[in-house]
N, C-alpha and C positions, 0 to 999 in steps of 0.2 A: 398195549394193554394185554395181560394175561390171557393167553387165548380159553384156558376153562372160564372164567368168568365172559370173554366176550359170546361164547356158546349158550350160555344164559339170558347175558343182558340185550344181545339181537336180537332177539324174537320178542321180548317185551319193548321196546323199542320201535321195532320195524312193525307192529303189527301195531302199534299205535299212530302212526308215520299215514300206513295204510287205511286205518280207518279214516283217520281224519280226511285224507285227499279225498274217499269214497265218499263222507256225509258232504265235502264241499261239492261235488259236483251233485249228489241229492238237492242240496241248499238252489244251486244255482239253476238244476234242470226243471225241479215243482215251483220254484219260486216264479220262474218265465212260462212254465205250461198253467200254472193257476193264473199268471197275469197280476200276479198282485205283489205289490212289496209291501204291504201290511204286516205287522208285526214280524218285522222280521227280525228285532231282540230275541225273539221267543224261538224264533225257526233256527237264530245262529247259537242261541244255548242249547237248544236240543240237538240239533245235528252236530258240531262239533263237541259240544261239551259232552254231552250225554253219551250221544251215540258212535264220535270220535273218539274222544277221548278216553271215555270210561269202555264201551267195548270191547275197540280197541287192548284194552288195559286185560282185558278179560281172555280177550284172543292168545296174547300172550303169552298168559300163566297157563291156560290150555298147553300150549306150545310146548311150555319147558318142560310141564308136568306128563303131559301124555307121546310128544314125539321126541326131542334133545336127550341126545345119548341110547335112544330105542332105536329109533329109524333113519337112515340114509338114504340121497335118492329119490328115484321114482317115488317108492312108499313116504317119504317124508313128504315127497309134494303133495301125496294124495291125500295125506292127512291133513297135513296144509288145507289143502283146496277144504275138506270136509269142514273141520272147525272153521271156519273163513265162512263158509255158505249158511254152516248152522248158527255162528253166533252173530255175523255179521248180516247175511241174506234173511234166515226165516228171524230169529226171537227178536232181533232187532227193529226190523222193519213187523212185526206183527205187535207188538208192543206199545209202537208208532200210530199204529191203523188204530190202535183200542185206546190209544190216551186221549179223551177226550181234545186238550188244549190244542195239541199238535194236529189232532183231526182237523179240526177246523181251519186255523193257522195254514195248512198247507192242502185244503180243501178234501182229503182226502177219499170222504165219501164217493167223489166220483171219481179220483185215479188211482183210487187200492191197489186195485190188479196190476197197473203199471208201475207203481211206487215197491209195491212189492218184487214182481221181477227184475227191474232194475235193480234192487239189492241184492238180489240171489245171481244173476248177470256179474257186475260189476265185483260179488265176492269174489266168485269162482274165477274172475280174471286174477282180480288182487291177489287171491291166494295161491297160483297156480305161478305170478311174478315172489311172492313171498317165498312161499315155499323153495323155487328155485334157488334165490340170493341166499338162506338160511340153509339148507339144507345137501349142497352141492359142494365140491370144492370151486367149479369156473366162478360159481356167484360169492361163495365166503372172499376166493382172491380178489373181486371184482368191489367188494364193500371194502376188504381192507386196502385197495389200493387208492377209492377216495375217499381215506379218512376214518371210517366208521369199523 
């Protein structure tokens, strides 16, 4: 593929990739600390739909719009990690804590505090692995050599 188009289409991509594994381990850590598998249609549309996928989606176009072809590097990663923490750690999971349906669903009244830093933990890794693979030449060689 075109490497200026592949320069764009990574990071909307890889940053959908990464939310999604993040909302699944969300799904699977509040689902066994709340004890419950009750609705959990609701817990797998919000976590990966909502806040995988579409996040994700959002993480992105951050990405392309504010670091791709601006920053290399260290500074890409840092940005990385930043967007990754702010849309994926705080808006996402505060969002989470205010929507009603999902409060409940995933009990959250009483593991805010945990559900929250978990998201802002679990960004700043992802973002800090994103950042790397996108933003590096060891990690650009490292995706294209499997496949991506």
């Amino acid at each position: 593929m075109n490497q200026a188009r592949l320069m764009y289409t990574r990071p909307l991509t890889f940053s959908i990739f990464l939310a999604v594994f993040i909302e699944i381990i969300n799904l699977v850590l509040f689902s066994f600390l709340t004890g419950s598998s009750e609705q959990l249609v609701d817990k797998t549309l919000w976590t990966v739909g909502v806040g995988g996928i579409g996040m994700g989606a959002v993480l992105g176009v951050f990405l392309v719009f504010a670091l791709v072809d601006q920053l290399e590097g260290k500074q890409a990663i840092i940005g990385t990690i930043f967007f990754s923490v702010l849309i994926l750690g705080v808006v996402a999971k505060l969002a989470a804590i205010k929507m009603e349906t999902i409060n409940i669903a995933f009990n959250l009244s009483e593991w805010s505090l945990a559900y929250f830093l978990n998201g802002v933990i679990t960004s700043a890794i992802g973002g800090a692995v994103l950042g790397w693979l996108l933003f590096t030449k060891t990690g650009n060689n490292l995706l294209t050599r499997f496949g991506f």
